[in-house]
N, C-alpha and C positions, 0 to 999 in steps of 0.2 A: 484282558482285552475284551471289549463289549462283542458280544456276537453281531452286530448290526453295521458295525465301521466298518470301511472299506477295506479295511487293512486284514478282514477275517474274512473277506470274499476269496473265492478264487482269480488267482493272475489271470486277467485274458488280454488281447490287446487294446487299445485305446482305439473307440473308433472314429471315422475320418472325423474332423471339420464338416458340423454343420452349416453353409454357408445359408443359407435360408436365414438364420438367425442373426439377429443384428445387434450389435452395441446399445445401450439404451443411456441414455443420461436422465435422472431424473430431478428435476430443478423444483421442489415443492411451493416455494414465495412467488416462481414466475412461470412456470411452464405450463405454457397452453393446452399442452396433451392429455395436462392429470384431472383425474376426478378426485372434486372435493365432495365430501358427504354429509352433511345433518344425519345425525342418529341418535335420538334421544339425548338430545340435550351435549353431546360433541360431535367434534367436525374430525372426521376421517379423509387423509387424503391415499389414495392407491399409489402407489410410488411403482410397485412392480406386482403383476399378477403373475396366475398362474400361467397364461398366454407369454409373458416375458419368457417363464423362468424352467419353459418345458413341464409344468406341473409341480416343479420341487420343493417351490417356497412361493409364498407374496409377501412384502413387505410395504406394508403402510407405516404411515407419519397420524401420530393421532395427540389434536389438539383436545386436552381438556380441564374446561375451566372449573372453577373451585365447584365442589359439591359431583363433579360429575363422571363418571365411572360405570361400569356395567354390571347388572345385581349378580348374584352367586351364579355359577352355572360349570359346567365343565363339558368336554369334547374328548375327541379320539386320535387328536395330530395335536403334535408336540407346539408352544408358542415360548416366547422370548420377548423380553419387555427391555428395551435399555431406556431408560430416563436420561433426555436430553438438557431439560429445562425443570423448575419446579421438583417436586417429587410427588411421589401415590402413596397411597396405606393397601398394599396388597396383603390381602385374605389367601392364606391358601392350606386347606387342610383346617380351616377354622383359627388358622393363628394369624395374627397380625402382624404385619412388618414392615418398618419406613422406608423404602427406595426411594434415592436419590438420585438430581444430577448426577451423570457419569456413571451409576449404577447401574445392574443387568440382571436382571432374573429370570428363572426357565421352569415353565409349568409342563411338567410332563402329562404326559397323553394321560385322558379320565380320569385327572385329578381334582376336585372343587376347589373353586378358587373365584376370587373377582377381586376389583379396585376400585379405589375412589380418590379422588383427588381432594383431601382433607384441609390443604390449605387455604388461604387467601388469594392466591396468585395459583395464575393458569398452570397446566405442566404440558411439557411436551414428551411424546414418546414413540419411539419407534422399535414398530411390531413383527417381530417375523412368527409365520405359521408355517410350519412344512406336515406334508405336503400342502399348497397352495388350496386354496379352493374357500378359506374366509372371507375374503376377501368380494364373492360372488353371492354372498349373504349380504353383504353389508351394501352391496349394489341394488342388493330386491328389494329392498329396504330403506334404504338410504336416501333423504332428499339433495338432491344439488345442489350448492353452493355457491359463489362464488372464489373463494379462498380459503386458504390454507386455517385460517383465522377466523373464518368468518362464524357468526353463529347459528345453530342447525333453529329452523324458522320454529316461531312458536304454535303449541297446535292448544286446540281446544280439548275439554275431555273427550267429546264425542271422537274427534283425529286421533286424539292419543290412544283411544280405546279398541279402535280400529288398527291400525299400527301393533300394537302389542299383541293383539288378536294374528296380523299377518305373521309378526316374527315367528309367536310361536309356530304355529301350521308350518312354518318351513323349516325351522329348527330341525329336525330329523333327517332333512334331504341333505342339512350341511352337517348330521352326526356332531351336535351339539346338544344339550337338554338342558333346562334351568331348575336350579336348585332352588323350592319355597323356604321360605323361613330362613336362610343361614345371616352368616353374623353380621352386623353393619346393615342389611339390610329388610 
């Protein structure tokens, strides 16, 4: 039994109904409430924060097209990849592996790793981090969009140089670090 499951906590009671807290539907193709994001070349849309989910998890939807994925880097909260659409070449530990539609992978906390979407055609994926709180990087960050689809606007060196400049500087506050040199990129 993992020391960490609930199942190795001690029994206590379940407490009330948070009523404060409400239902969320999160409609990614129409819903007016979501934020869609440009980040480096894909579009992140926030389906649920950590504001939703009490802190526990955020789950985004993340559009990316061929060529586009996040360089090496690793974190301290666990993430989960399922591949809706397309598939990625996820890195992790320096090995390579093809996920597909329908497939689910799970990079444990301050493990190296990153992806790319190696094919022709776009991939879709959908992210969970727990606890939450990636998802408030990728908002500092992040340019607006219109859709779920749309493409994160194109910048010049000077914008891009700036940008990559911001991410890093914040990186720390979200206890993520990027890894130079690794593979693929």
């Amino acid at each position: 039994m993992n020391p960490n499951s609930i199942t190795a906590q001690p029994i206590t009671p379940i407490p009330a109904d948070n009523l404060s807290r409400k239902l969320i539907v999160a409609a990614p193709d129409h819903g007016s409430n979501l934020c869609h994001l440009g980040i480096v070349g894909d579009t992140y849309t926030i389906l649920l924060s950590g504001d939703d989910t009490n802190g526990r998890y955020c789950l985004i939807d993340m559009h990316v097209p061929p060529g586009g994925g996040p360089p090496p880097h690793r974190h301290d909260f666990e993430e989960s990849f399922t591949v809706l659409e397309g598939e990625i070449e996820a890195t992790f530990r320096g090995k390579k592996s093809i996920v597909r539609a329908r497939e689910t992978i799970n990079i444990p906390a301050n493990a190296p790793h990153s992806f790319t979407n190696a094919s022709q055609q776009p991939a879709r994926l959908l992210c969970i981090c727990a606890p939450a709180g990636q998802e408030e990087l990728f908002r500092a960050v992040g340019v607006p969009v219109p859709t779920r689809t749309s493409p994160a606007p194109k910048t010049d060196d000077e914008t891009q140089a700036a940008l990559m400049a911001k991410i890093l500087a914040l990186l720390p506050k979200y206890r993520t670090e990027m890894i130079s040199g690794g593979p693929g990129h």
